[in-house]
N, C-alpha and C positions, 0 to 999 in steps of 0.2 A: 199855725196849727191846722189850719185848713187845707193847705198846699200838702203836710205828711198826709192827715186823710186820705187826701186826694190819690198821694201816691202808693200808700197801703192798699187801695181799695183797688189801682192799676196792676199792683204786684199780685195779689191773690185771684186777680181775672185772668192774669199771664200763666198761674202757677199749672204745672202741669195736673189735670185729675186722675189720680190713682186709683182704680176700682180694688177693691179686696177683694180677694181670690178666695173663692168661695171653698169651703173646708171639703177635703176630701172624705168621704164615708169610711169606712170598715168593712170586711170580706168576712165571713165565716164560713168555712167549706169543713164540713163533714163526713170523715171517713172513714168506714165501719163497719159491722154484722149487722143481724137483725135485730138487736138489743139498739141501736141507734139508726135504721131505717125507717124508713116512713109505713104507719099502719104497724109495724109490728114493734118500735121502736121510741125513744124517748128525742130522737132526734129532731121534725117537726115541731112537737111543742118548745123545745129549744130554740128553733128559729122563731117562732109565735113570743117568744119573751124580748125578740129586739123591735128597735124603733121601726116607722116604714121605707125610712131611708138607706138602713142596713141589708146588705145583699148576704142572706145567710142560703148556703145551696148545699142539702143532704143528696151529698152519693153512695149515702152509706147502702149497701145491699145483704138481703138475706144469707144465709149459706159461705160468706166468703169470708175466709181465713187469711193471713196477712201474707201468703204469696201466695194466695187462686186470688186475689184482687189484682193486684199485678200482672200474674200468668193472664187474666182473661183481655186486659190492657185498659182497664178502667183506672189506673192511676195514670196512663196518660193524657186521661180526660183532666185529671187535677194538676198535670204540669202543663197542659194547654190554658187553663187557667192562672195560673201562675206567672206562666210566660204574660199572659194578657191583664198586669196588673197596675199599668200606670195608674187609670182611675182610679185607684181607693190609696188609701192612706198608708191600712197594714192588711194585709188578707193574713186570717188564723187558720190553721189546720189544721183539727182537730183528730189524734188519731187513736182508734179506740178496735184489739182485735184480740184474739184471745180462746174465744165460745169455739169457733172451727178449726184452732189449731192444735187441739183436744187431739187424741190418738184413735181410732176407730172411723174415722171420717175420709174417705179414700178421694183421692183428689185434691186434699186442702189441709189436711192436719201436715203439721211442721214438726222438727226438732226441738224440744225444749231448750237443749243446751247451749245447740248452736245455731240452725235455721232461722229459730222464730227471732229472737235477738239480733240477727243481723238485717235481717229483712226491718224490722222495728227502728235500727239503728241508719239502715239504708233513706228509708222515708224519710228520717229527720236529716239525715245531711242531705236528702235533693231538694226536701219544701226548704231550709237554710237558703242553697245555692241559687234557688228562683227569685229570692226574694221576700219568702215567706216566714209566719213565725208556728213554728211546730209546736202545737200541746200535746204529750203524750197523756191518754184517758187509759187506766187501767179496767180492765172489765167490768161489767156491772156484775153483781151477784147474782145468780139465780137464786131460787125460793125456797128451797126443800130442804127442810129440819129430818134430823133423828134423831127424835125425843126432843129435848126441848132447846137442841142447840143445833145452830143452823149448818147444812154442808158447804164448807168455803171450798168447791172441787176446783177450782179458778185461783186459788192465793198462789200459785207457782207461776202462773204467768201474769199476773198482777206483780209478783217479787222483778222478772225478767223484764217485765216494764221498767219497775223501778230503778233499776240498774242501768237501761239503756240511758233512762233521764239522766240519769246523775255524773256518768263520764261524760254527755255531751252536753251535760248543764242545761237540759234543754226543761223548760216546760212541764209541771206533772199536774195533771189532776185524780187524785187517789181514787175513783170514782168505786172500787171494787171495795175500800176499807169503809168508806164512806157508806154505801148502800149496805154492806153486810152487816154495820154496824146499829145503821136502824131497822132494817129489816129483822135481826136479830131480837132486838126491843120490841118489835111488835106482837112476834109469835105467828106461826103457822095458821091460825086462821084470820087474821087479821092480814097478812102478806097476801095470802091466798084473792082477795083483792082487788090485789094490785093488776091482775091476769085478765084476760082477753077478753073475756068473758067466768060466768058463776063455773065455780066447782062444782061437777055433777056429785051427788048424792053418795056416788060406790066407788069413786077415785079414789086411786093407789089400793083397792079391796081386791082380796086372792081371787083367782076367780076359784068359781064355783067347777068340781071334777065334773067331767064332761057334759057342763052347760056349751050350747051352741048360741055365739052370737045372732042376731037377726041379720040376718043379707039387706044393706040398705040401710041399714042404721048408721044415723048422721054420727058424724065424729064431733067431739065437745073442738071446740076453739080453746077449751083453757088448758092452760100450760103454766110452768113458774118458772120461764127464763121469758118469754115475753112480755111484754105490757098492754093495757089498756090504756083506756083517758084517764084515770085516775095516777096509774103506774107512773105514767108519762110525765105528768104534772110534777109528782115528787122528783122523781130523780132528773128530769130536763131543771127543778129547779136547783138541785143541788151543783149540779155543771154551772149553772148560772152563778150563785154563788163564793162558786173556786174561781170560775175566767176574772168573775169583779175585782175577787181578793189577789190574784196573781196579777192583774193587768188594772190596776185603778182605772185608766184613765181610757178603761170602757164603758165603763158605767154610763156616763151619758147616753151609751147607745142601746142600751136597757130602757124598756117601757117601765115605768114607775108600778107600785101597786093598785094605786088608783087605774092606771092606763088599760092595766090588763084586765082590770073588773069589770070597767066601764065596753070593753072589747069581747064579753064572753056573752054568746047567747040568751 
């Protein structure tokens, strides 16, 4: 009995030690208008809802439509990225455009029918071929009711979203039905908000026949397509919400609610 001892205790000092290979992270890259930029966008607080181990990086930028992103070569920033993705596990791509491909916007507005849709459809088969996994985000809503039911002027290129998902199976987060739908629930002064800053006083009021504005008078920051801290909060958490429910086994990489309490000012 003593002699197997002996030689079990020979054999597991021989054994070779295996270290565990330490689990790779999560990527999340960002890419978007100023409804998902930083400062004007829900994108930031989005990354503030993962763990500190998670590499979350908004490139989302102001003004840009889903080919002046492209055209400017800031998507090659995100297949530079992509190329450089041993390190993590799965890098997500979250892509979210819509607001600038609107008609009126010279430089950046796209085709409905067929432009915006392939550029849409472009991005998810190169973030695929890199190695990445494409979320298509359909717009967020802007703010602005007539009467007492909200203008969805964005639900044709949220549908064009929809469609690009669906032939390439790819990823959806409905982000546009989703926001219109409680944004709708709250009513206009209550959305109102959600905005950059307060509603001044006389927004959206006629102007007054030939009043002269003052030379020098500050411009209000509020608007109802972008967001504040508040805005942010809401709808960075609703994205959060859909990635959990679409990709379970993210969640771990989500700060808890306690995390994020204990994390606020």
């Amino acid at each position: 009995m003593k002699h197997a001892a002996t030689l079990l205790s020979l054999s597991l000092l021989a054994a070779p030690a295996f270290a565990a290979s330490p689990v790779k992270p999560v990527r999340i890259i960002l890419v978007g208008d100023s409804t998902m930029a930083t400062r004007t966008g829900y994108g930031d607080a989005l990354c503030a809802r993962f763990q500190p181990g998670v590499s979350c990086i908004n490139l989302a930028r102001g003004g840009r439509s889903s080919g002046s992103f492209r055209a400017e070569g800031r998507w090659d920033e995100v297949q530079a990225l992509l190329k450089d993705g041993a390190s993590f596990s799965n890098t997500y791509v979250l892509l979210q455009f819509g607001h600038n491909d609107q008609p009126g916007k010279p430089g950046r507005s796209t085709d409905l029918v067929n432009q915006f849709p392939r550029n849409i459809d472009r991005y998810v088969a190169e973030t695929t071929a890199l190695g990445g996994v494409p979320v298509l985000v359909t717009p967020l809503t802007r703010r602005t009711f007539k009467g007492r039911y909200l203008k969805d002027d964005l639900a044709p290129w949220a549908a064009a979203t929809r469609r690009v998902a669906s032939e390439r199976k790819a990823a959806l987060i409905d982000l546009n039905a989703i926001s219109a739908a409680r944004v709708q629930q709250m009513g206009q002064d209550e959305a109102d908000t959600l905005a950059q800053a307060p509603r001044p006083a006389n927004y959206g009021a006629p102007a007054t026949p030939g009043a002269i504005e003052p030379q020098g008078a500050p411009k209000s920051a509020f608007d109802r397509t972008h967001v504040g801290e508040k805005g942010a909060a809401l709808f960075s958490g609703m994205v959060s919400t859909e990635l959990q429910r679409l990709f379970p086994g993210l969640t771990p990489s989500f700060r808890t609610a306690a995390q994020q309490t204990a994390s606020q000012p």
